[in-house]
C-alpha positions in Angstrom: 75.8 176.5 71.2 73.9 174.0 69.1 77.2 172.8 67.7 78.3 172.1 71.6 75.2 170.5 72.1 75.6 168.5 69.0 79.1 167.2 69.7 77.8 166.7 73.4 75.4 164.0 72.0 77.7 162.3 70.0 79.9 162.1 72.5 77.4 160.1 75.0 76.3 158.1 71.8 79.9 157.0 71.3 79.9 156.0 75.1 76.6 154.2 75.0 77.4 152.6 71.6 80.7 151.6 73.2 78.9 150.1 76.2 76.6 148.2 74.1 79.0 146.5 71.8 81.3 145.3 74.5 78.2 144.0 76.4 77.5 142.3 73.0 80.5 140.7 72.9 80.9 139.5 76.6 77.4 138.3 75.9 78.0 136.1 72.6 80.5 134.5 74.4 82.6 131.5 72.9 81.1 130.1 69.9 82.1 127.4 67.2 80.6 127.0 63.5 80.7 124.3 61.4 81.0 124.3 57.6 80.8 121.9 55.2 83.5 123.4 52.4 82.9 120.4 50.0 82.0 117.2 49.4 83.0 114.4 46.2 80.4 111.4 47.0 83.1 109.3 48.7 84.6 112.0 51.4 84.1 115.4 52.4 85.8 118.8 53.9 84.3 120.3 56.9 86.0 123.3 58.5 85.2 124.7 62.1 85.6 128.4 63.2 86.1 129.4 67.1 84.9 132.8 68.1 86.3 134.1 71.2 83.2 137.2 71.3 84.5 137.9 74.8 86.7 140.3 76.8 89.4 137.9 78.0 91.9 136.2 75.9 90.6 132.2 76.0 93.7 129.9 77.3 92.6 127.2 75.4 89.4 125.3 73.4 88.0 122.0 72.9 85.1 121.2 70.5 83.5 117.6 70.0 81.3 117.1 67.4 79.1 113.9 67.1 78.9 112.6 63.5 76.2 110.1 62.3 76.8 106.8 62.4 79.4 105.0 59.8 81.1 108.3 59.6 84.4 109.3 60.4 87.6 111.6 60.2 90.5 110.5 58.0 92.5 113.5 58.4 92.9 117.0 60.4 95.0 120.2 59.7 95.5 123.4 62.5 94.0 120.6 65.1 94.5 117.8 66.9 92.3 115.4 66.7 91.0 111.9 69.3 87.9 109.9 68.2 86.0 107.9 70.8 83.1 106.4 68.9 81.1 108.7 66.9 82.7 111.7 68.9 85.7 113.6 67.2 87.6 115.8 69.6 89.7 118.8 68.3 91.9 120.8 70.5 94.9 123.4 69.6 97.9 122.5 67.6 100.9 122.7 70.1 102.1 126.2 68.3 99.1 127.8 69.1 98.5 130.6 71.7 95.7 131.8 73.5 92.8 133.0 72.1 92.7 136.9 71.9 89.4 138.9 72.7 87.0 139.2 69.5 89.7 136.8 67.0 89.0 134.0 65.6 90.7 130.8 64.6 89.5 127.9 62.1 90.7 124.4 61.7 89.9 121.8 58.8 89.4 118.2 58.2 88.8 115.5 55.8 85.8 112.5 56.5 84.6 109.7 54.4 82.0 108.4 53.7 80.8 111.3 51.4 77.0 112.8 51.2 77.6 114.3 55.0 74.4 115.9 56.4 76.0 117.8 59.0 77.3 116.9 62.7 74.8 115.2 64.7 75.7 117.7 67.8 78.3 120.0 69.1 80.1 121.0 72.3 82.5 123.8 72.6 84.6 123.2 76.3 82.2 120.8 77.2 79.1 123.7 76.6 77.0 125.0 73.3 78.8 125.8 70.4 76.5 128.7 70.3 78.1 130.6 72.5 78.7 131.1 76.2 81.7 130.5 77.2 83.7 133.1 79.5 84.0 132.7 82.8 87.6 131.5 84.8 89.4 128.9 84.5 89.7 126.6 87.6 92.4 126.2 89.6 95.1 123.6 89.7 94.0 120.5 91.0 96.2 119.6 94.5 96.9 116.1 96.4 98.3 114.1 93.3 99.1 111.0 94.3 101.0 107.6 91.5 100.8 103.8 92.6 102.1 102.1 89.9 100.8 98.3 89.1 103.4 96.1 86.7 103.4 98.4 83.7 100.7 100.7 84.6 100.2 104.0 87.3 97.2 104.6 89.1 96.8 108.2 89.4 94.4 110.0 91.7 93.9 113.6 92.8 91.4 116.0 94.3 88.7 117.7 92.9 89.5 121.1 91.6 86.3 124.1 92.1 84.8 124.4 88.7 86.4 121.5 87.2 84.2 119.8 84.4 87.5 117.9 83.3 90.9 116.9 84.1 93.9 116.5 81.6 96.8 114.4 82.4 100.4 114.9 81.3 103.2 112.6 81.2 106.6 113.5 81.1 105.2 116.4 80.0 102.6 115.2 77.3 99.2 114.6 77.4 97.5 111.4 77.6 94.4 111.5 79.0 91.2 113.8 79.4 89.0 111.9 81.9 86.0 113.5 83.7 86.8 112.2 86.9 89.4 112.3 89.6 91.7 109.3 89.1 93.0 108.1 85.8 95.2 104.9 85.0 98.4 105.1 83.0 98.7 101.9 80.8 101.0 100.6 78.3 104.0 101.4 80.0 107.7 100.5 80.1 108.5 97.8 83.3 110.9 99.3 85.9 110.6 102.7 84.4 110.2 106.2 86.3 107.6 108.1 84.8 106.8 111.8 86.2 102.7 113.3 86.0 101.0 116.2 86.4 97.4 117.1 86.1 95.7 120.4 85.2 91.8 121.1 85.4 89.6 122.3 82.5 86.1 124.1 82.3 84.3 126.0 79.2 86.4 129.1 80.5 89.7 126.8 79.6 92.5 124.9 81.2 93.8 125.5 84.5 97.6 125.6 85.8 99.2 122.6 86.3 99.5 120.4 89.7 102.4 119.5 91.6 104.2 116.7 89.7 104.7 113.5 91.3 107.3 110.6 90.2 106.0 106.8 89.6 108.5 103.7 88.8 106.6 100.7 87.0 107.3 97.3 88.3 108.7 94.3 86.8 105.1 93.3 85.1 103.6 93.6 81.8 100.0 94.9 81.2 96.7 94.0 82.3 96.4 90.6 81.4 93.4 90.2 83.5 92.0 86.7 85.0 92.7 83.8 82.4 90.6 83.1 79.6 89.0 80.1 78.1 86.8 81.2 75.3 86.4 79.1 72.3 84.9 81.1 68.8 81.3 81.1 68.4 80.4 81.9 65.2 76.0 83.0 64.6 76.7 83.4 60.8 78.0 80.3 60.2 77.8 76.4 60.8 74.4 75.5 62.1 75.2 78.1 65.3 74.4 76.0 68.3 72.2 77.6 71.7 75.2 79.5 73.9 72.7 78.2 76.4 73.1 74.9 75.7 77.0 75.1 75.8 77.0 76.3 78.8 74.9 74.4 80.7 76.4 71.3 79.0 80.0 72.0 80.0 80.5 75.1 82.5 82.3 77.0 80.3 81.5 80.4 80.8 83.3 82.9 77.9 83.2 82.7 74.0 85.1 84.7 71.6 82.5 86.1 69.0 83.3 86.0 65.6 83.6 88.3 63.4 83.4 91.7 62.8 84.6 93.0 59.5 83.4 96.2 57.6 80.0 96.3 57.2 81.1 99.4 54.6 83.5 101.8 54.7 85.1 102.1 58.4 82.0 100.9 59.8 81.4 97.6 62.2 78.9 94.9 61.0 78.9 91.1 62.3 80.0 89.4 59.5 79.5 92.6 57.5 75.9 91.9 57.0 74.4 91.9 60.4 73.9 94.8 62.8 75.8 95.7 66.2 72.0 95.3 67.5 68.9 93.6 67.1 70.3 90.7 65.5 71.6 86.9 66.2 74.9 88.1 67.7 73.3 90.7 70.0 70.6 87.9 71.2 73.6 85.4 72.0 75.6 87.8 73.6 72.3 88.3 75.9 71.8 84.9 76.8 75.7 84.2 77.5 75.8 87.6 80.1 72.3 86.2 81.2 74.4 83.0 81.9 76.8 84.3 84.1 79.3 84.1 80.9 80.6 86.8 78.5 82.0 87.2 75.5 85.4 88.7 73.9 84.0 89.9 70.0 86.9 89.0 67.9 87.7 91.7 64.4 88.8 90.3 61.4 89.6 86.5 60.7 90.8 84.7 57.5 88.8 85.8 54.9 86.1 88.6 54.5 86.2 92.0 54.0 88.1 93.3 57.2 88.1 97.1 58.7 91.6 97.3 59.2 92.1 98.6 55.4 89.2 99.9 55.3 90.0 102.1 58.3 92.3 105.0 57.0 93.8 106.0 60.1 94.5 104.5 63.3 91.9 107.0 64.9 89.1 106.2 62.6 90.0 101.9 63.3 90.4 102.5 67.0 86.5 104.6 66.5 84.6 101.4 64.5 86.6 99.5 67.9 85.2 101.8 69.8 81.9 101.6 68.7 81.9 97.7 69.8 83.2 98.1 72.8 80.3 100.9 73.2 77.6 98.3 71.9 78.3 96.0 74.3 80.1 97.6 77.3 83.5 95.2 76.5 85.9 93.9 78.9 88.3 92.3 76.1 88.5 92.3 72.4 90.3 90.1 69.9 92.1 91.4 66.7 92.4 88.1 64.5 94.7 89.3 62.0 95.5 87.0 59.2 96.3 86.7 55.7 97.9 89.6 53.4 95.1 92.2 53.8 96.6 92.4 57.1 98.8 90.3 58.8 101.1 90.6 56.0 100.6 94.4 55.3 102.8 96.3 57.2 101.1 99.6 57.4 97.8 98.0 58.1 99.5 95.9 61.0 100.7 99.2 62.5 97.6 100.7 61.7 95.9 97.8 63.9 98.3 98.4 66.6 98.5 101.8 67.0 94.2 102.0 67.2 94.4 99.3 70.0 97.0 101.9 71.7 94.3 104.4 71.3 91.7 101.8 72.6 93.4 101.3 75.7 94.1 104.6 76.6 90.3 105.6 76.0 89.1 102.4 78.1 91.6 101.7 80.7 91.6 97.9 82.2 90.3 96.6 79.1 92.4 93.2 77.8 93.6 93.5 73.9 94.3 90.2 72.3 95.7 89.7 68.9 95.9 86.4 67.7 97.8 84.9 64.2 99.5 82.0 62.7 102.7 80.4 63.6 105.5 78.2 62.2 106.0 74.7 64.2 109.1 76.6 65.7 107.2 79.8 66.8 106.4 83.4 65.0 107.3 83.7 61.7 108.6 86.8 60.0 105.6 88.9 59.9 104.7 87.6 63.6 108.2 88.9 64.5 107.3 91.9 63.6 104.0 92.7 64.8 105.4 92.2 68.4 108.9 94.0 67.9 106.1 96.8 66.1 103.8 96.3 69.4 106.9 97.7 71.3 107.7 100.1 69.2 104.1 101.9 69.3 103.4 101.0 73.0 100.2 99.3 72.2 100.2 97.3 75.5 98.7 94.3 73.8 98.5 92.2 76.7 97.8 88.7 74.8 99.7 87.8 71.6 97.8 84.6 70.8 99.0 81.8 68.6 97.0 79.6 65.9 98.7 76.8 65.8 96.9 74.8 63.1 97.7 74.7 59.3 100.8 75.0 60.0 102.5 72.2 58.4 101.9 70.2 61.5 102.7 66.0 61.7 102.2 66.3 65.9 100.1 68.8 66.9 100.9 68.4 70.8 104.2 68.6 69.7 104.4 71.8 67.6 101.8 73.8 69.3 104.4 73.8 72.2 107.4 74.0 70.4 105.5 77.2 68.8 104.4 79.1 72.1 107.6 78.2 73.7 108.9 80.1 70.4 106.9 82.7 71.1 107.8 82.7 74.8 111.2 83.1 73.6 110.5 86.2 71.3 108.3 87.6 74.5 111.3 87.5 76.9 113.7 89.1 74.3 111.6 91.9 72.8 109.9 93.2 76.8 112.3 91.7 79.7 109.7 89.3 81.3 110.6 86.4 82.8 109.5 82.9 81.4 106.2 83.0 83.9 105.5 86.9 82.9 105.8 86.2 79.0 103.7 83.0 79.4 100.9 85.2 81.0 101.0 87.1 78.3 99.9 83.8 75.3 97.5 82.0 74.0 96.7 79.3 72.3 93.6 78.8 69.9 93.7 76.0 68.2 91.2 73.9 65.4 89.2 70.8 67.1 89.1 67.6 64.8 90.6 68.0 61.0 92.1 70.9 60.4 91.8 72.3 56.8 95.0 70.8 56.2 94.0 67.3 58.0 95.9 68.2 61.0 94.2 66.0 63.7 93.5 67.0 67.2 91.7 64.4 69.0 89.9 64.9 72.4 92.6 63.4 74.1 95.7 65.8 72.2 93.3 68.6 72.9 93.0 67.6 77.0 97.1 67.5 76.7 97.3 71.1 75.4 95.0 72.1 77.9 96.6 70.9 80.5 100.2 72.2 79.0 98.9 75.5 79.0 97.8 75.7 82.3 100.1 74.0 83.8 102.3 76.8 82.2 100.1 79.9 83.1 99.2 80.7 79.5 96.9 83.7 79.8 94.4 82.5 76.7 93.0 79.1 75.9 90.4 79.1 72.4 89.6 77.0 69.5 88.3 76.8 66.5 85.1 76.7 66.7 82.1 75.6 69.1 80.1 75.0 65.8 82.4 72.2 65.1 82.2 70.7 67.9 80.1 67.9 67.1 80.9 64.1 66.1 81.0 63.5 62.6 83.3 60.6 61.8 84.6 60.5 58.6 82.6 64.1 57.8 86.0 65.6 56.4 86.7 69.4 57.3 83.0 71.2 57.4 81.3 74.1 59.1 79.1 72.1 61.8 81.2 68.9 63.0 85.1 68.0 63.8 85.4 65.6 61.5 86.1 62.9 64.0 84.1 60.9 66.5 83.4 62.7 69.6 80.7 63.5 72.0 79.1 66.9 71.4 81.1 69.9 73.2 83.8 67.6 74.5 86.3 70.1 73.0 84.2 72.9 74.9 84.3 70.7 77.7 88.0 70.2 78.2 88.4 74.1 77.7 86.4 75.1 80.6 88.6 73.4 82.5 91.4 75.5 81.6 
């Protein structure tokens, strides 16, 4: 009898152990720890482990971590990996399978700098990494609708119960993660078919699939947005003049910001030295937006130390990018890329290409410029190649700008349009447009008074490019630089005047008017 009654209580403890332990795990949920595995001054190895501690296998995961500032990833293994900012997204490798009840499943990855303190936060399906989790999955999201616009789709659908995100497939891959319920496809081929779907995602997982609809791009090329006159301002540099001033002096209304380089490592610094915020830059930028104006920040330039090889990846480039266009809530960015850090680097050219890809598909409708040197007769070899290579990558730059200065030049009117009609030529050939559409898609920025080579460009050469270019329908119109441009006859080739007589901001002047 006592042996019955024994085995009798062991049997309910066995049930109520049972009971408790499953609760347990439905209860700890869906958690993610991080681990710092090593670290060698200049980089470290972090590695992240997902618990699925409930009683349903987990479809899929997503965890973002927020890393301090200046840091980044520079490589990922068992994960794939997106960067927007300071946020590092990791998500299943394509091989993987769901999640089973109570396993677990790690990923690694590499950063730089080194001396890592830890992750600044964590989310785990858009939740706590320490735990939660469960829960279903939403449904698949229903009414998806494609209007396409040149060589982008507009892409809209309706909300899906329990939804905290949407992903967006094309042609069967994914391309997008956006929060809301519309999402625009750029970067695309013209007169192209292109068929989407759209699934739904909560911390439970990822939904089934939508309906898939079909979507044929026109004849256009990307968003090359309203056209731009927007001479370089320099604050570190040449006796910086009031944006105010400018502006009420001449009516221009946009100035390309230069530059920003590495301020160390991967990270973004005006002129390396001066912060994002709180400084000169930030202070002009304020006063130009107070102005009605605005202002396109351009990265990199002749000289300096640049963050396009400093940036070891195209995802940790497109992040110091992103950061920028963060700062200051961006509507265009300029990529000067010059010299043979960059412009004649071939990996560091893709890698500048392949980050602005990134950049427009994490901030759609935002303009890309990239602006470099030129022969008299148009691109030379290594401009060639970064716009066959912009094809190649679908970066969707939509303004390939020329500097058409120091260039062996003996008639600058001359050769600046014998150069962008070079360029228009390369345009046409490399993307189908028409002679209108690739002239949309240029620029011209070009050096007011002596150029470092004694080029000249007078007022009056400078009000015949101007009017060349938009009679033309050029998409870009800059020079080099509002600092110089101030009368100074006879001054030679300096940081605060032309070098020539003129009035002050007469260059400025004639721009606006572009």
């Amino acid at each position: 009898m006592k042996r019955r009654i024994t085995l009798a209580i062991a049997a309910i403890s066995a049930v109520v152990i049972a009971l408790l332990t499953a609760q347990a795990a439905s209860a700890a949920g869906v958690s993610a720890t991080f681990t710092k595995v090593s670290d060698w001054g200049s980089g470290f190895e972090g590695k992240v482990t997902v618990t699925n501690g409930t009683t349903s296998s987990l479809s899929t995961w997503s965890v973002a971590l927020d890393f301090p500032s200046g840091y980044t990833v520079t490589s990922t293994w068992d994960a794939n990996h997106t960067s927007s900012g300071q946020t590092h997204t990791f998500t299943p490798p394509s091989w993987a399978g769901p999640l089973a009840p109570g396993a677990t499943v790690s990923f690694g990855f590499n950063g730089s700098p080194g001396n890592f303190a830890g992750v600044a936060a964590c989310r785990l399906n858009g939740g706590s990494c320490s735990g939660g989790g469960g829960g279903t999955a939403p449904g698949a999201p229903t009414g998806l609708s494609g209007t396409a616009s040149g060589t982008s789709v507009n892409l809209s659908w309706s909300a899906a119960s329990g939804a905290t995100s949407y992903n967006v497939y094309r042609n069967g891959s994914k391309v997008g993660s956006p929060s809301g319920t519309s999402y625009t496809d750029s970067g695309l081929s013209a007169n192209t078919s292109y068929s989407y779907q759209v699934s739904a995602s909560n911390s439970a997982g990822e939904g089934p699939k939508s309906n898939t609809v079909s979507v044929t791009t026109g004849n256009g090329g990307g968003n090359t947005g309203s056209k731009q006159a927007a001479p370089y301002l320099y604050m570190g540099w040449g006796d910086p003049p009031s944006p105010s001033t400018v502006m009420n002096a001449t009516g221009i209304k946009w100035f390309t910001m230069a530059f920003v380089l590495s301020g160390g490592g991967c990270s973004p610094a005006w002129d390396s030295t001066r912060p994002l915020q709180g400084g000169a830059d930030a202070s002009a930028i304020a006063a130009i937006r107070a102005g009605g104006g605005d202002v396109v920040p351009s990265f990199g330039g002749w000289s300096g130390n640049k963050l396009g090889p400093n940036c070891s990846t195209p995802e940790a480039l497109a992040g110091a990018y992103q950061q920028v266009i963060s700062a200051y809530n961006l509507k265009a960015i300029d990529i000067d890329i010059e010299n043979s850090d960059e412009f004649e680097n071939e990996a560091v050219q893709d890698r500048i290409l392949t980050a602005l890809k990134i950049v427009k598909q994490n901030n759609p409708g935002i303009q890309t410029i990239v602006t470099f040197g030129t022969s008299t007769t148009g691109p030379t070899y290594y401009g060639n190649r970064l716009i066959d290579q912009s094809k190649a990558l679908g970066a969707n730059i939509d303004i390939f700008t020329l500097m058409p200065f120091d260039f062996g030049s003996s008639n600058i009117y001359n050769d600046t349009v014998a150069a962008s009609q070079g360029l228009n030529n390369k345009l046409k050939s490399t993307f189908g447009w028409s002679t209108a559409e690739a002239y949309s898609h240029q620029g011209v920025s070009g050096m007011n008074g002596l150029s470092d080579q004694q080029e000249m460009t007078s007022t009056a050469t400078w009000q015949n490019i101007t009017n060349w270019a938009k009679s033309n329908g050029l998409g870009r119109l800059a020079f080099w630089s509002v600092n110089r441009d101030r009368g100074c006859a006879g001054g030679g080739v300096v940081s605060n005047c032309s070098g020539i007589a003129q009035g002050d901001w007469d260059f400025t002047r004639i721009t606006a008017g572009f």
